[in-house]
C-alpha positions, 0 to 999 in steps of 0.5 A: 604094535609094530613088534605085532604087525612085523610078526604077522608080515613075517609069518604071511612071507614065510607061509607064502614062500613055503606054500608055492602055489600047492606044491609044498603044502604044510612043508617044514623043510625050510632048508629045501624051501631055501634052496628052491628059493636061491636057484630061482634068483633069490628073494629079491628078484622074487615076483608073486603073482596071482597066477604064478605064486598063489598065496596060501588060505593061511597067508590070506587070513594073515593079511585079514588078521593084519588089515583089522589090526591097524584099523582105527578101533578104540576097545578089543570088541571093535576089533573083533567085530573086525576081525569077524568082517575081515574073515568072512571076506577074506573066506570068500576070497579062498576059492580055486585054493586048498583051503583048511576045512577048519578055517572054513568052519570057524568062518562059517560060524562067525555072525557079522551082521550081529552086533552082539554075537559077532564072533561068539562061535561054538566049540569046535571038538575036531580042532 
């Protein structure tokens, strides 16, 4: 479990630093991110704001993602009922962002006042 909530905070702080506030949306320069990066002081003297370093969509459903992974469940469907809740809020909180039409989608899918059929979705041909 620890191996999976380190990969998750990792790939939150590599979108978050790779995304800077619409910027450098989807970029895989990472050796151009590092640079940016170095001139700005560093990691460690990094401060994200709201206002100045947004997060990403992708960065926010990490967060969601790692919140309902250490919740208290005791079988995958609790997860997923939690997981379920978690996105729909986490999508509410995607205004003033670019967020990824495909992630608006599925969320919009999901059911999680439905006990049964929280997160059965239908299949998505575009992707």
């Amino acid at each position: 479990m620890d191996k999976f909530k380190a990969a998750l905070v990792l790939a939150g702080v590599g979108d978050a630093l790779g995304y800077r506030n619409f910027s450098r949306l989807n970029n895989a320069l990472g050796a151009k991110i590092q640079q940016e990066l170095k001139e700005i002081g560093g990691l460690e003297n990094l401060v994200l704001s709201p206002d100045k370093w947004p997060v990403s969509d992708n960065t926010l459903m990490h967060m969601a993602t790692a919140e309902a992974v250490i919740t208290d469940y005791w079988c995958l469907e609790d997860l997923y009922r939690e997981l379920v809740k978690r996105y729909v809020d986490a999508v509410d909180k995607l205004s003033g962002r670019r967020p990824d039409p495909a992630t608006i989608e599925g969320c919009r899918e999901l059911k999680p006042d439905n006990y049964l059929l929280a997160w059965h979705t239908p299949f998505n041909e575009k992707g």
